[in-house]
N, C-alpha and C positions, 0 to 999 in steps of 0.2 A: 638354351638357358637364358641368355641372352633380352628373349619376346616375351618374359614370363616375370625379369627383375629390369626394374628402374636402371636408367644407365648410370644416373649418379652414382646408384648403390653400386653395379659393374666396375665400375672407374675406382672407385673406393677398396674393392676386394681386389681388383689387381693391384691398384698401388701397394699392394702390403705382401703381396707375393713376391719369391727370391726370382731372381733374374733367372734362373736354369727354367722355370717355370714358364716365363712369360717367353722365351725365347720358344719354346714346346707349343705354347697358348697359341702363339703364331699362326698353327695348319689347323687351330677349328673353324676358322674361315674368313675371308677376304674382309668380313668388314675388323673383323680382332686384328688381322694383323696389321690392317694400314691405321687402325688405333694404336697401337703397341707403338709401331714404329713411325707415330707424330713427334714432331721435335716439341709440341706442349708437354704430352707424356712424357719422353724422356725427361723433360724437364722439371717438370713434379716429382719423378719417381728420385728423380737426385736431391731432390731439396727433400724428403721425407728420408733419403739415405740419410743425409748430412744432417739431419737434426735426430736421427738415432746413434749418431757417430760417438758421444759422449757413453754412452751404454753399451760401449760394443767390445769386445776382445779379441778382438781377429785383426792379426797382422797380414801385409807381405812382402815377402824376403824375394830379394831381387838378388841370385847368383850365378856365374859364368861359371864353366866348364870347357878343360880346354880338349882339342883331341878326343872324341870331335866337338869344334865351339858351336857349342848350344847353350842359349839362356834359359834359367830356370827361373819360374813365379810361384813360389811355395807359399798357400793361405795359410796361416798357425794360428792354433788355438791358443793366445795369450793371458788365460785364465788361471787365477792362483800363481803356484809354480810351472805348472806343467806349459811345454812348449809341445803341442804335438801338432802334426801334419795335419790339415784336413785336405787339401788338393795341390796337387804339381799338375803345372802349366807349362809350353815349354813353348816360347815364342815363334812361330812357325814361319821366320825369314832370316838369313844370314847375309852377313856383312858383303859387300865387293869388294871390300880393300883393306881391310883394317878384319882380324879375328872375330874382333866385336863390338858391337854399336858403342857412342861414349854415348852415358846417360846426362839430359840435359835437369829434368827434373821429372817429380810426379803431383799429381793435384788428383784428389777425390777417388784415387783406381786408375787414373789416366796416367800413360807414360810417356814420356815424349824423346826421342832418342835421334842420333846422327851419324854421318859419315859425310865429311868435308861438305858441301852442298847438298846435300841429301838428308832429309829431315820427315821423322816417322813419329806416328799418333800410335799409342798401343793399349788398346783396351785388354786386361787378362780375361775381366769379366765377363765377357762374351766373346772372348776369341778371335778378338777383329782387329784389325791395323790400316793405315792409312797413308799413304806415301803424303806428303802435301807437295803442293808447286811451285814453283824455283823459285827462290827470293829475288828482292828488289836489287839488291847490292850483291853483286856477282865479280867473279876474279874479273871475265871478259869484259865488263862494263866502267868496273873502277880499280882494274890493277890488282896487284898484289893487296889482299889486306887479312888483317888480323882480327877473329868475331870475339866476343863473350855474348853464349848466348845463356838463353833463361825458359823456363816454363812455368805458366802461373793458371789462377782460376780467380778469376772476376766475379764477386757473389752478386753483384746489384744487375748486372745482364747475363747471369749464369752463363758465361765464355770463355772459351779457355785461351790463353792467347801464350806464343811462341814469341818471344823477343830478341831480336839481334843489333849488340854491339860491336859495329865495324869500324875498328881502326886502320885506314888506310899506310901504308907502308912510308908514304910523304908524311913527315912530322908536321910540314906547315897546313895540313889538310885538316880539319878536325873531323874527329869522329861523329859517323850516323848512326842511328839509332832508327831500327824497323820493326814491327811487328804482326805477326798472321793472326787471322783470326777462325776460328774454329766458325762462328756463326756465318760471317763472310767468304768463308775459304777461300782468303786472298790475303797477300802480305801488303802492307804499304807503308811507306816512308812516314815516319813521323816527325812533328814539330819541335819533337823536344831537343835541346840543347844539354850535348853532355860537358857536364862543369871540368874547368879547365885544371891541368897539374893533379888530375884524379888517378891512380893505378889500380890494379886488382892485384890483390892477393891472396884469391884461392879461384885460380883460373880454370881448373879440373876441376872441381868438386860443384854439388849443385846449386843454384841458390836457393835461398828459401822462402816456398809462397805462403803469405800469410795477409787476409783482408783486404784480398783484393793490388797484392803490390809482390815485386818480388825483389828481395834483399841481398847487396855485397857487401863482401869484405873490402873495403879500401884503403889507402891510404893518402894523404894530402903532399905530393912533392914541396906545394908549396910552403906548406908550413913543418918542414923538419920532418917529414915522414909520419905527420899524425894518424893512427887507423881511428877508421871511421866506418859506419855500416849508412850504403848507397841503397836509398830505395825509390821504384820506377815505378806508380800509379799506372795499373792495367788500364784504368779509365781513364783520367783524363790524362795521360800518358804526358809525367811531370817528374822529376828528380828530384828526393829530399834528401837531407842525410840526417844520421841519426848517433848524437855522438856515446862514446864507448863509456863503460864505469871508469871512475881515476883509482888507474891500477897499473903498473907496467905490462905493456903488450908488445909481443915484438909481430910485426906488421904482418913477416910472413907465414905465420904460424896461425891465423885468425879466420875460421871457419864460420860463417850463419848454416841457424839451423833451427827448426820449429821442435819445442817441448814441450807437452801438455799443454799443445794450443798459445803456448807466448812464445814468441820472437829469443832467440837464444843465441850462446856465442858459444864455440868451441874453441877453446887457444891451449893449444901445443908450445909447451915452453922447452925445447929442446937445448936451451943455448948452453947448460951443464953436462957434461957425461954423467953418467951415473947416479942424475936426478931431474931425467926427465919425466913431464906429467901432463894430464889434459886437465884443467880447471874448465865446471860447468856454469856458464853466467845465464839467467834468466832475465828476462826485462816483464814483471809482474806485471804492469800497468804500462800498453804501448805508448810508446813515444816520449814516454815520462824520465826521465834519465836517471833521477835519484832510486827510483824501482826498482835498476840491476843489483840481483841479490845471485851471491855465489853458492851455487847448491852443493857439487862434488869433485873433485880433486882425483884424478882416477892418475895409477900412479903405471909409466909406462915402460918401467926400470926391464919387466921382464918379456912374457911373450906379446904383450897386449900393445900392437901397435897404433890402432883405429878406434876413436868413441862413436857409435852408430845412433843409438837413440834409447831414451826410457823406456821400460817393462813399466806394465800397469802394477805390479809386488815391489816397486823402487828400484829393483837390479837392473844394469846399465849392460845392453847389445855392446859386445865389443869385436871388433876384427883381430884373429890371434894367428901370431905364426907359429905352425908347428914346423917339425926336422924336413919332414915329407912335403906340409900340405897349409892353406890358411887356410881360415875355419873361425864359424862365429859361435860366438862363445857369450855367455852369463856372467854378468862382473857383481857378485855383492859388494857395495861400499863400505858396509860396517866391518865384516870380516873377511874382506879384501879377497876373496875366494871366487877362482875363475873356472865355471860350469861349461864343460861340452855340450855343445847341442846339436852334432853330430851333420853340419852342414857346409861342407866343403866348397869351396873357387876360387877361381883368381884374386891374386891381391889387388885391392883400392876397386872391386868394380861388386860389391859387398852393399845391397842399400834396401832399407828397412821404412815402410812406412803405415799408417793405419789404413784395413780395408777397407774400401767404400764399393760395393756393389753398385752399378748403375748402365744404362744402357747408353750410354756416348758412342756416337758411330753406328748403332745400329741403322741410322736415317741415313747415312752414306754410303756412296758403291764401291763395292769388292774392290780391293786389287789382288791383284795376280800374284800368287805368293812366288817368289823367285829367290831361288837357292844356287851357290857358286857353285862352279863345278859341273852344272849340269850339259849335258850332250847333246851335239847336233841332232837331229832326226834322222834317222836311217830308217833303211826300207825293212821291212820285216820279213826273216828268210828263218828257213825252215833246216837246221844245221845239223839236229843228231836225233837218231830212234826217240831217245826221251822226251824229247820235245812234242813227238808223233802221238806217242801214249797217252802224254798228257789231252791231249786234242782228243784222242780218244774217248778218254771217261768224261772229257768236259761234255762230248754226244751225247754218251752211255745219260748222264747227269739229266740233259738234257730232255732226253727219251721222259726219263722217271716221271720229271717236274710237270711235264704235258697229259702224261698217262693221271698225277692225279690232281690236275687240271681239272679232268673231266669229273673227277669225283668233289672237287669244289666246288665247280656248276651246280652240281647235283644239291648238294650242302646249301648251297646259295637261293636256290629254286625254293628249297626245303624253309629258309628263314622268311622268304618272300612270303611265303604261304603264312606263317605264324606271325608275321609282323601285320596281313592282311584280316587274320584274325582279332589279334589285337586290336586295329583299329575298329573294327566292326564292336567289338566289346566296348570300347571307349565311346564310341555312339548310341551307346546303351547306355553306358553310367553317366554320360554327359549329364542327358535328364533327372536325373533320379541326383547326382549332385546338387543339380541347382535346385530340385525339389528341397532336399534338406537343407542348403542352405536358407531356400525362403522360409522353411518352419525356424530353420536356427536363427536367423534374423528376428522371427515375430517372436520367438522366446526374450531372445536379447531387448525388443523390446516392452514385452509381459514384465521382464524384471525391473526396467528402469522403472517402469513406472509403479510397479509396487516399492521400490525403492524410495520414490518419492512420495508416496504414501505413506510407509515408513516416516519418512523423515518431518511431513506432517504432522502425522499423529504425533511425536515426539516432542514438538515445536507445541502443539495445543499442550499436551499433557504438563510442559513446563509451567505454561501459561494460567495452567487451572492451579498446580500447585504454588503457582505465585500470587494468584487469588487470595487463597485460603490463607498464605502466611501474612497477606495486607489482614483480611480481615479479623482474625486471630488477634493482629496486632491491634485494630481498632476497637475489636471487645474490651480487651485489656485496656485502651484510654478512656472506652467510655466508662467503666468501674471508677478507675481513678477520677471521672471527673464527679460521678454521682458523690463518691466522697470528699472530693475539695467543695459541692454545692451544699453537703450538710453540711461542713463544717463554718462554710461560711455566711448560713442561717446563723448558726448559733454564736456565732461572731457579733454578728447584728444586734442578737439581742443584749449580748453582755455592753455592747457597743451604746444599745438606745438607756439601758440601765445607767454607764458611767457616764454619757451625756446632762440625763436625768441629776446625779450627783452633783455632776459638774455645776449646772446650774445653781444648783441648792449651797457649794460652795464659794460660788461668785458672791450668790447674795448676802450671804455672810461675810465675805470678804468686805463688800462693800459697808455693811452696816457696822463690822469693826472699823473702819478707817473713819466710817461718820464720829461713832464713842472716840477715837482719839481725835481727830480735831476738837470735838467737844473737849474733853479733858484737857489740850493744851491751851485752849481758852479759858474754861475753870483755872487752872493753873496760871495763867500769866494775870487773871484776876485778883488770885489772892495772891499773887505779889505786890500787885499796884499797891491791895489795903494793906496791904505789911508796911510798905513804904509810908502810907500817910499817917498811919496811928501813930508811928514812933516810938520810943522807948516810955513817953509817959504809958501808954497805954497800951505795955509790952504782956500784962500778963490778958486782959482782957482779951487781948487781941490775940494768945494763945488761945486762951480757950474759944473762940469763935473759930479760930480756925483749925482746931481739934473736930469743932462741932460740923466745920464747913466738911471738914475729910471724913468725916462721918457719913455726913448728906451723899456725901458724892460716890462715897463705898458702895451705900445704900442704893442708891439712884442707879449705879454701875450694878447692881446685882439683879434690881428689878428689871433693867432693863435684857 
């Protein structure tokens, strides 16, 4: 399949395949599985887990079983309400000295677990586990001492790394601080300095990895027993602390724990009988300390001794004792009602986290699964009839499988011959394929190109009708202009006509302004002779100038 698609596109179709598959994918041949099982690939295929991890509903329930102690890894379908089984896994190693492994933590699918020096990787997902190699800080090396360790996942080198806090049994000694790395498969001594008058207060329980860091409970001897939550930088492998909401906490009751992806507190306020409870603190926004927001108050009055983690429907995983047995159980918050879910084990070893399907460990080699209790080698003897029988039929069995042996030869010979035909056929249509393809290609190109002709023609056709709509339009102005040019003939001439007037009224204008200046000449005349006649010679001098205004009526009318 493989010679026939692009490997991108290969690499892309199995990225998206469940891990049961790709482990099957394996035996179709030498170059699939040393792809599968590149630590690139694993790598990717984890970073495409984890970024479908928001959309996913699938839990796993991590429970002990005692008599006989076996650990159980139950996938659940945590959709809606319903909590059901999709697959039990059952860790295929047991303890050498202890019932059962203490769990250190888990990251992505990965579990990481102990027995005093001894320190194991456990993938459910693909069935694999991993002893790692003795730590740096050893009893032999440096005494008696006392570890807190940790399990995290470093997203910026996709690594998973193991941490150990060794406090030596000498007080004047100060504690080391070691780390293994999953990429390196080696422990080594770190730089970091663990801050002084620090305790732990939740020394069995896991911490919790979140961003690349993994978080304690602490407390400050030197400031009055202040808690505070310890967190260790898988990369640059650094100490912060991170202080608590202002709320009363009593130190040893203080639990980290990761809730829908933020940083969380678990506190156990046990210090009243008969009002004891776990308050659920979130930290919204890492690091930020005003952000701790109290979500649920789970009340522990009755069977409910343990808070495990949130349901994706808001009801809270709890650890319940029953008369018999502990069992995890469905806590609604609103109406405080506590659901069986029908999954029994040991108390306090109960732990719930989201599935991540991925192939970690597949690039590593086997160990040797070893179980206690197991027996020297003895030689193998032959002690009762039944023993004999069975030898018997295992022949008889034997006989059969050979006898139709020969008849799968036969079978075998029989496919040879029709797989020979086949290809003989296939050297037939070869041609005759690629014949049709080269007609389906010169169709494929007959249409483009009428395509484009099309699309020509369409381009002129606009072109002409945008023609016509110019010239249409230019008909229409030139109408309009033939009419604005009679009209503006006829303009002309009313135009040469009032010109014509105009003159005609100039010159009259003029010749009236000559008549009056004449007139106020007459006029300031016969005021002079008015002046000089006098009164002797007042009536004469009326009537001459009766007669003068006569003359000049006259004179004015002829003219």
């Amino acid at each position: 399949m493989s010679d026939y698609l692009p490997e991108e596109l290969v690499l892309e179709i199995l990225h998206r395949l469940p891990v049961k598959s790709l482990i099957r994918f394996r035996c179709v041949s030498k170059s699939w599985n040393s792809l599968i099982t590149t630590p690139a690939f694993i790598n990717s295929h984890l970073t495409r887990s984890r970024s479908l991890l928001s959309n996913s509903n699938k839990l796993i329930v991590r429970h002990c079983l005692d008599k006989p102690y076996v650990e159980h890894y139950k996938i659940i379908d945590d959709s809606n309400d319903s909590f059901d089984q999709i697959q039990n896994i059952e860790l295929p190693l047991t303890s050498r000295r202890i019932q059962h492994f203490r769990l250190i933590g888990s990251a992505n699918g990965l579990f990481s677990l102990f027995e005093q020096e001894r320190y194991i990787l456990w993938n459910p997902s693909i069935r694999k586990f991993i002893t790692l190699p003795k730590p740096c800080i050893t009893v032999k090396a440096h005494g008696r001492i006392t570890c807190r360790p940790a399990f995290g996942f470093d997203p910026r080198t996709n690594d998973y790394k193991v941490v150990r806090i060794a406090f030596p049994s000498e007080k004047a000694k100060p504690p080391l601080i070691e780390a293994y790395s999953l990429k390196e498969d080696s422990w080594k001594l770190t730089s970091a300095s663990f801050p002084p008058g620090i305790g732990f207060s939740d020394w069995c329980k896991p911490a919790a990895s979140l961003g690349g860091a993994v978080h304690f409970a602490v407390y400050d001897n030197d400031n009055g027993s202040r808690p505070l939550v310890l967190s260790f930088d898988l990369g640059d492998e650094v100490c912060h602390f991170i202080s608590l909401p202002n709320c009363a906490f009593s130190w040893s009751n203080v639990q980290t724990s990761v809730i829908g992806g933020s940083l969380s507190l678990l506190f156990y306020d046990d210090r009243f009988v008969g009002n004891k409870c776990c308050a659920i603190w979130v930290m919204k926004e890492y690091g930020v300390v005003d952000s701790w927001t109290k979500l649920y108050t789970v009340d522990l009055n009755k069977e409910i001794i343990r808070v495990l983690c949130l349901r994706k429907n808001g009801n809270i995983l709890v650890e319940v004792n029953l008369p018999s047995d502990w069992e995890l159980s469905s806590y609604d918050p609103k109406s405080q009602h506590v659901k069986s879910l029908g999954i029994c084990g040991r108390v306090h070893y109960f732990h719930v986290d989201n599935y991540v399907e991925n192939l970690v460990l597949l690039d590593k080699p086997n160990d040797a699964v070893s179980k206690r209790g197991a027996c020297r080698k003895r030689k193998c003897r032959l002690t009762s009839d039944k023993e004999i029988c069975q030898l018997q039929e295992a022949k008889h069995l034997l006989e059969e499988i050979l006898q139709h042996a020969s008849v799968y030869e036969l079978q075998l010979d029989i496919i040879h011959q029709q797989q020979t035909i086949i290809h003989q056929q296939e050297a037939i249509l070869l041609p005759l394929q690629e014949a049709i393809l080269h007609d389906g290609r010169a169709l494929q190109l007959q249409e483009a190109l009428l395509y484009e002709l099309e699309t020509i023609l369409q381009q002129q056709t606009e072109k002409i009708a945008s023609l016509i709509s110019q010239i249409e339009i230019m008909e229409t102005a030139e109408s309009k202009l033939v009419l604005l040019i009679q009209r503006l003939k006829g303009q002309a001439e009313v135009e040469t006509m009032l010109q014509q007037k105009t003159e005609k009224m100039t010159s009259l204008k003029s010749q009236l302004e000559k008549m009056d200046t004449i007139k106020s000449k007459l006029v300031s005349l016969i005021q002079q002779f008015r002046g000089q006649a006098g009164e002797m010679f007042s009536g004469v001098g009326d009537q001459s100038s009766a007669q003068a205004q006569q003359r000049s009526s006259s004179a004015g009318q002829e003219m």
